[in-house]
TORMIMI-70994 format. One record per residue (C-alpha): y, x, z; residue in one letter. Coordinates in nm, 4 decimals. Layout:
BEGIN
<y->Y	x->X	z->Z	res->A>
...
This chain:
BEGIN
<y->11.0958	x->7.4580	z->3.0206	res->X>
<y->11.2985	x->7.2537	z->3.2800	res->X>
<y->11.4219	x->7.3863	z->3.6144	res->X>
<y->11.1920	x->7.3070	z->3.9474	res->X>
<y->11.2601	x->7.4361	z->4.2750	res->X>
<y->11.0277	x->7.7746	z->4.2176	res->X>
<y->10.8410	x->7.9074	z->4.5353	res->X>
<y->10.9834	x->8.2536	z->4.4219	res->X>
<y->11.2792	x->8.2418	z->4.3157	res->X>
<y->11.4238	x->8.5042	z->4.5491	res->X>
<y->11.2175	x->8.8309	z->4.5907	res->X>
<y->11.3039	x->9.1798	z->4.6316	res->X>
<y->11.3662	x->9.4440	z->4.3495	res->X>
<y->11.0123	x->9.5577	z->4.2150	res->X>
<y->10.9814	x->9.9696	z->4.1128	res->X>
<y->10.7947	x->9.8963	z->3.7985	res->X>
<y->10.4429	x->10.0604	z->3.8372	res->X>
<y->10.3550	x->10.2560	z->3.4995	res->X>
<y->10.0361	x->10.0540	z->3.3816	res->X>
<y->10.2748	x->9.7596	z->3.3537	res->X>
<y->10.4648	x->9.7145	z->3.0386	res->X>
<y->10.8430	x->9.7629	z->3.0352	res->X>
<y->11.1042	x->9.5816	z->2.8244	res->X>
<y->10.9636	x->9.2325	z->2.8610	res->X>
<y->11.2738	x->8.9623	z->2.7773	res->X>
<y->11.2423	x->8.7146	z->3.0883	res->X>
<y->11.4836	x->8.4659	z->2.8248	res->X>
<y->11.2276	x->8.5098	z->2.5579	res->X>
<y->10.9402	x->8.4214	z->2.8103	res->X>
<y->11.1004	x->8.1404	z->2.9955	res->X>
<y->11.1922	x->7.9778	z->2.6139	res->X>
<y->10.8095	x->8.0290	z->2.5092	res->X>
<y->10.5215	x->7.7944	z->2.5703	res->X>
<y->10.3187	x->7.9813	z->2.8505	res->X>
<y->9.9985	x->7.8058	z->3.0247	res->X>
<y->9.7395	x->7.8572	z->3.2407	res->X>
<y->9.3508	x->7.8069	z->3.3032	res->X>
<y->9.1855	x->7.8944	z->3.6059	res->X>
<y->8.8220	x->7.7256	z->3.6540	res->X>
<y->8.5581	x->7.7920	z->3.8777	res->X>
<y->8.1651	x->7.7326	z->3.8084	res->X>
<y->7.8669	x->7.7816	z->4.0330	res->X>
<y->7.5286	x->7.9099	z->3.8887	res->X>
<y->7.3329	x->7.6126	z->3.8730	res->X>
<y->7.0183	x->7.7866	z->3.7369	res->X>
<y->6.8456	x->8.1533	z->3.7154	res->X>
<y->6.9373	x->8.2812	z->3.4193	res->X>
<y->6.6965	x->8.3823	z->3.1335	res->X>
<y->6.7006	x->8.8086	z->3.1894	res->X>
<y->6.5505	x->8.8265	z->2.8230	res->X>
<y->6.8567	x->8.6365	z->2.6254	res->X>
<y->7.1215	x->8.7349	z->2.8911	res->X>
<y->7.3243	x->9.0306	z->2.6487	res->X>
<y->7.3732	x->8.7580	z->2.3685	res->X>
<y->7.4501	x->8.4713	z->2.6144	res->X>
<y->7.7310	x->8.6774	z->2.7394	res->X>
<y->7.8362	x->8.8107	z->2.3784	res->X>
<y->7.7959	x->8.4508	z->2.1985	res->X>
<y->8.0357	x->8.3236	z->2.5173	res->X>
<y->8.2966	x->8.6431	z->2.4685	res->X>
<y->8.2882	x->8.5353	z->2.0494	res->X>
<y->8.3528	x->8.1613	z->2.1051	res->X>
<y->8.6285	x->8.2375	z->2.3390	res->X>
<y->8.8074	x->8.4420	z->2.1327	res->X>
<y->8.8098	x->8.2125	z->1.8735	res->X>
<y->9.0082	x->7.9973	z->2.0801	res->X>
<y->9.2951	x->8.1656	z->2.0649	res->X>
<y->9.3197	x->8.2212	z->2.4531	res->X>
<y->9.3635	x->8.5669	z->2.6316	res->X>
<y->9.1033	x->8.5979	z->2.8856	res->X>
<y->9.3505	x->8.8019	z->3.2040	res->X>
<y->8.9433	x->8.8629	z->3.3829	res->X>
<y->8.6581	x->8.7082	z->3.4906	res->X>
<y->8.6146	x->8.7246	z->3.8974	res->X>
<y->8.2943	x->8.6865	z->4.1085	res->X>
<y->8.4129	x->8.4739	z->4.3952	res->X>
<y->8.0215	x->8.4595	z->4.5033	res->X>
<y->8.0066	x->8.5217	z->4.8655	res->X>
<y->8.3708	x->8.4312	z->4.9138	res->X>
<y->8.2462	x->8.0361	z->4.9308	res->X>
<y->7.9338	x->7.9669	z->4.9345	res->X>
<y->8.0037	x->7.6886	z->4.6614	res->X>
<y->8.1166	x->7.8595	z->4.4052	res->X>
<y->8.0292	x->8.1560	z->4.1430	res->X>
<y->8.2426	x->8.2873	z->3.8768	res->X>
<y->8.6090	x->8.2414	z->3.8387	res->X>
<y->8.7964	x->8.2854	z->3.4838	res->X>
<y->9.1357	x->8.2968	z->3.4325	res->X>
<y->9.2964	x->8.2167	z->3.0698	res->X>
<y->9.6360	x->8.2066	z->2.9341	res->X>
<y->9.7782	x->8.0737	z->2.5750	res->X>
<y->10.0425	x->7.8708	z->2.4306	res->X>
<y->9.9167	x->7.5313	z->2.4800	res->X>
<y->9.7029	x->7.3350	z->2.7007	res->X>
<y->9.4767	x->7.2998	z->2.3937	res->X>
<y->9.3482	x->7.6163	z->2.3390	res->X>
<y->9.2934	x->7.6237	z->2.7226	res->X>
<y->9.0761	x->7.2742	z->2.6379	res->X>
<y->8.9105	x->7.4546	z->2.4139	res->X>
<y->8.8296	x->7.7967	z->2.5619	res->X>
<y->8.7147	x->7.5535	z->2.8712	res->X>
<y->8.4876	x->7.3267	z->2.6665	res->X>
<y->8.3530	x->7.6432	z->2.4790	res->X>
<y->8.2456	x->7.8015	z->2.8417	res->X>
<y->8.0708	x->7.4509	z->2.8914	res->X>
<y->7.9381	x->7.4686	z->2.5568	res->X>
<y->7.7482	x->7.7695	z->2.5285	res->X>
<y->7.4500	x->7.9135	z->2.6541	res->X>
<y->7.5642	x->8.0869	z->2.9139	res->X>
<y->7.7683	x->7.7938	z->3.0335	res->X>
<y->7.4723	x->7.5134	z->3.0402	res->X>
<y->7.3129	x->7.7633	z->3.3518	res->X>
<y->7.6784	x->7.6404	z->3.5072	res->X>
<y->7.8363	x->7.4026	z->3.7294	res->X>
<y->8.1672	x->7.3108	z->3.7115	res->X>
<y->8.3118	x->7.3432	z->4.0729	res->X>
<y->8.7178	x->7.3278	z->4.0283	res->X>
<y->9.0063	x->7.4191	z->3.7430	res->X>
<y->9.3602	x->7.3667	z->3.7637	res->X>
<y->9.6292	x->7.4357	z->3.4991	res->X>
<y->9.9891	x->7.5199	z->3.5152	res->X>
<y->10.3342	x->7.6383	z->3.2934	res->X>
<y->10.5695	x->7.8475	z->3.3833	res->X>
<y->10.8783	x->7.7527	z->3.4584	res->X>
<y->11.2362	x->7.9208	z->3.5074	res->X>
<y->11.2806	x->8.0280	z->3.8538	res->X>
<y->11.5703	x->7.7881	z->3.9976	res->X>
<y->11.7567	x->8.0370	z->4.1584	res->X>
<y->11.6667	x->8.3439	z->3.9518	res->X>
<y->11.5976	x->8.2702	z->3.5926	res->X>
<y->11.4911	x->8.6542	z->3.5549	res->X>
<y->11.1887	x->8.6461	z->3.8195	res->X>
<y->10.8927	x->8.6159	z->3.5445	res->X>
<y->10.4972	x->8.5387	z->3.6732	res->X>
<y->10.2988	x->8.8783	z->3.6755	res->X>
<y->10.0512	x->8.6926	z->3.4255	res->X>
<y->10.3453	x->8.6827	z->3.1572	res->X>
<y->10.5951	x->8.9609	z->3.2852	res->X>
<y->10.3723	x->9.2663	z->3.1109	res->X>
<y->10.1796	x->9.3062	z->3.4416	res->X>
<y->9.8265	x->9.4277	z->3.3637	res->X>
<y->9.5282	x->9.2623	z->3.5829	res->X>
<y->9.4826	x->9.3926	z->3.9090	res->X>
<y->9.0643	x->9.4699	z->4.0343	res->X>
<y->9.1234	x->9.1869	z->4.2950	res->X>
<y->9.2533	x->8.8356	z->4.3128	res->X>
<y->9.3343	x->8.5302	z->4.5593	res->X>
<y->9.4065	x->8.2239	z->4.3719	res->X>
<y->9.5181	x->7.8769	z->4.5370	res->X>
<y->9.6866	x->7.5839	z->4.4630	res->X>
<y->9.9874	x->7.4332	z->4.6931	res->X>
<y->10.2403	x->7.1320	z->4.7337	res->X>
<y->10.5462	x->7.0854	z->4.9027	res->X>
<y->10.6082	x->6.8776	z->5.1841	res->X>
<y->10.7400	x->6.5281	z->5.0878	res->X>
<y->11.0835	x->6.6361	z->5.2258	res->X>
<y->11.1405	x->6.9562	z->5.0662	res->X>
<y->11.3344	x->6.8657	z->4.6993	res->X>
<y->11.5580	x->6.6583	z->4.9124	res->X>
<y->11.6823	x->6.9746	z->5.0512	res->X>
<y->12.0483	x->7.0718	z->4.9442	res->X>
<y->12.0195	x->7.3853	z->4.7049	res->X>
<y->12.1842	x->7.5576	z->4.9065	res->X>
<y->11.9193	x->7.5483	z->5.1744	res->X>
<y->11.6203	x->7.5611	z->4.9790	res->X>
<y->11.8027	x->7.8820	z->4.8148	res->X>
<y->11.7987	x->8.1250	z->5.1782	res->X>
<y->11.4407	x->7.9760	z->5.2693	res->X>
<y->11.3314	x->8.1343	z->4.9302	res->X>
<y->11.5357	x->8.4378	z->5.0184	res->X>
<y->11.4029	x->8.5276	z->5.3343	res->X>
<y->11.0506	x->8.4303	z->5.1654	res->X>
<y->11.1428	x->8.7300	z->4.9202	res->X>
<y->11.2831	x->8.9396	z->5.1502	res->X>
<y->10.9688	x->8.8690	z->5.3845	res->X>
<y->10.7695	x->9.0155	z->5.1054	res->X>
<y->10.9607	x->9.3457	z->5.0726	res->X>
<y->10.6440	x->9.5773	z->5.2248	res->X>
<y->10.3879	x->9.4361	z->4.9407	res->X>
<y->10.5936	x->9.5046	z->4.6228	res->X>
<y->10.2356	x->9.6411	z->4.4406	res->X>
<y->10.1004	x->9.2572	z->4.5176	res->X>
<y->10.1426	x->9.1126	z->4.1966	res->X>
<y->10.2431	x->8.7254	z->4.1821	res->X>
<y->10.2055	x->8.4214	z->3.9287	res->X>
<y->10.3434	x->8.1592	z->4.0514	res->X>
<y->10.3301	x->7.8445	z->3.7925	res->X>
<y->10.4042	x->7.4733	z->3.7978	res->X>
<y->10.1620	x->7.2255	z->3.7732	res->X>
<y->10.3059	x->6.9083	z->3.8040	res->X>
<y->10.1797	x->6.6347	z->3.6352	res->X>
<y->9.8536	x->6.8408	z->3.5144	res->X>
<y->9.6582	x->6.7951	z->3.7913	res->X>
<y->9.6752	x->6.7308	z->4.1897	res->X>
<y->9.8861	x->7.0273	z->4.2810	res->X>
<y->10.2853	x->7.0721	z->4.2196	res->X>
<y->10.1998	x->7.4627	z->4.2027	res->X>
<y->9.9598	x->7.7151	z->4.1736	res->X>
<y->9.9430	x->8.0639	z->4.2854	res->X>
<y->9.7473	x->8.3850	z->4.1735	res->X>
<y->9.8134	x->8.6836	z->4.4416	res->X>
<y->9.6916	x->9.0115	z->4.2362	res->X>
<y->9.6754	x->9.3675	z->4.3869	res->X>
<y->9.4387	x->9.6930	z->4.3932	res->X>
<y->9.2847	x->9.5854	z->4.6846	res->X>
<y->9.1792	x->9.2753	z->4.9044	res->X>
<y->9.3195	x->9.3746	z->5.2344	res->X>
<y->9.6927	x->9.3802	z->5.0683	res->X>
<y->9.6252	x->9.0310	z->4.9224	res->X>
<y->9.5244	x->8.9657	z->5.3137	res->X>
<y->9.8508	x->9.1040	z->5.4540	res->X>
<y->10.0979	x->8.9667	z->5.2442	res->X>
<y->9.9271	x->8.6386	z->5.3195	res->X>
<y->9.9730	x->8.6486	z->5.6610	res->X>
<y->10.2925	x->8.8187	z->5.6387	res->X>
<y->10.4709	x->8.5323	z->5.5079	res->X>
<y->10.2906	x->8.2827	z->5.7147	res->X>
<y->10.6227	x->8.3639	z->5.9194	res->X>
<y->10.8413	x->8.2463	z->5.6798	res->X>
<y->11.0704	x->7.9194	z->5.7158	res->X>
<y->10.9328	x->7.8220	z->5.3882	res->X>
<y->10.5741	x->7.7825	z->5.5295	res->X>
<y->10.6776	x->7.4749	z->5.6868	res->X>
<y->10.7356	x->7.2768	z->5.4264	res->X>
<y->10.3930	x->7.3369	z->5.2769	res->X>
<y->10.1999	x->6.9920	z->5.2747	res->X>
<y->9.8689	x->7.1561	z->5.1290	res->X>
<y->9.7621	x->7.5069	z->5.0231	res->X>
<y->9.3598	x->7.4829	z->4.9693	res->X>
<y->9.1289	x->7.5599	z->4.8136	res->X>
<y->9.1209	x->7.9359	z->4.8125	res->X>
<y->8.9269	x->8.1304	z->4.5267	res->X>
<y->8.9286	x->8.5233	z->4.5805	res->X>
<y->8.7109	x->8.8112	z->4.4443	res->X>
<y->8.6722	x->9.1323	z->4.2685	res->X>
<y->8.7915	x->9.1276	z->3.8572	res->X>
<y->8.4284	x->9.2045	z->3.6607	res->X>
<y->8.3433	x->9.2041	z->3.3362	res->X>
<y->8.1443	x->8.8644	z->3.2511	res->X>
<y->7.8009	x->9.0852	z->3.2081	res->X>
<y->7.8596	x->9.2706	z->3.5213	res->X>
<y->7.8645	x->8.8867	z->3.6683	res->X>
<y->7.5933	x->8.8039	z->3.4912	res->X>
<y->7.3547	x->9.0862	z->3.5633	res->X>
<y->7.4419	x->9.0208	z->3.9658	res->X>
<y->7.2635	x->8.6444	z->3.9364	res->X>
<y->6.9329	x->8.5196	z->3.9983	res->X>
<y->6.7334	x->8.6030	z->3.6892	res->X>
<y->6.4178	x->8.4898	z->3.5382	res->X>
């Protein structure tokens, strides 16, 4: 896909961590089709103890018929009080994504939901460093936690010269160099939604996904940021491990 002006495009050399697979092509990646789902529900209604196993199997069937790869489910309960359950799916096309999201409405696990918020984005070649890949599709496996957000630049920022929007992202990278094991996806959603990008912040624990967030609050870049809300954070479950933590019948 075309060029944009990618958030990370500079970043510090990463010392691969061994659950993560090696050998991944960043040409073949940034030549392929690669999209992304993340949607948000709220429980709108107990749900039934009794029929809760085959909800949550009939739900983990249909979606696999989609095609889609589900990275995790995440219980952002608690985190906002408006909001649930958090999936995140990646395939090909936008239409499987349609699909996997209309199956989640679909099924009987999904009619005890609410939809609360969803955004979907591509990857994109990095502008200034065609070989930084998103962890989603760079061979990173799923970390246990998770910050997700969307963002847009200020109205002034691709006016920039290159040149200039090149160090900001430098020193962005650079600023980054003490939380190498956070694991970023950073993916363009222009035109498929309200945001320009979207970010998913990944790491073994929730206190570096709170560090590396305030870390680069001091970073030039930050002021060219024109929004950066909602935030949608939580632990990576298993969708019956969600389900068995709601209200029940």
């Amino acid at each position: 896909m075309s060029d944009l002006a990618h958030p990370n495009a500079h970043k510090p050399a990463y010392v691969r961590d061994p659950r993560d697979a090696a050998g991944i092509n960043p040409d073949e990646v940034n030549e392929a089709s690669n999209f992304s789902l993340q949607a948000v529900f709220r429980t709108a209604k107990a749900l039934p103890a009794a029929e809760l196993d085959d909800f949550v199997s009939d739900l983990e069937a249909d979606l696999e018929r989609t095609g889609v790869e589900i990275r995790g489910w995440y219980d952002v309960g608690g985190f906002r009080a408006d909001a649930d359950l958090m999936v995140w799916a990646l395939a090909d096309s936008t239409e499987k994504l349609q699909s996997a999201y209309h199956a989640i409405l679909q099924s009987n696990l999904g009619r005890m939901l609410e939809p609360v918020w969803s955004a979907m984005a591509a990857h994109i070649a990095a502008e200034f460093n065609q070989r930084h890949l998103p962890a989603c599709f760079g061979g990173v496996v799923p970390r246990p936690y998770v910050a997700v957000y969307p963002f847009n630049r200020s109205w002034d920022w691709y006016y920039l010269p290159p040149a200039r929007r090149s160090a900001m992202l430098r020193e962005h990278g650079m600023n980054g160099r003490d939380h190498l094991d956070v694991q970023i996806s950073t993916l363009a959603a222009f035109a498929l939604g309200d945001y320009e990008w979207t970010i998913a912040l990944e790491a073994d624990s929730i206190g570096r996904i709170m560090s590396v967030l305030r870390k680069q609050r001091e970073a030039e870049a930050r002021l060219y940021v024109r929004d950066d809300t909602p935030f949608f954070t939580g632990p990576r479950v298993e969708l019956r491990e969600w389900a068995n933590r709601q209200q029940m019948d």
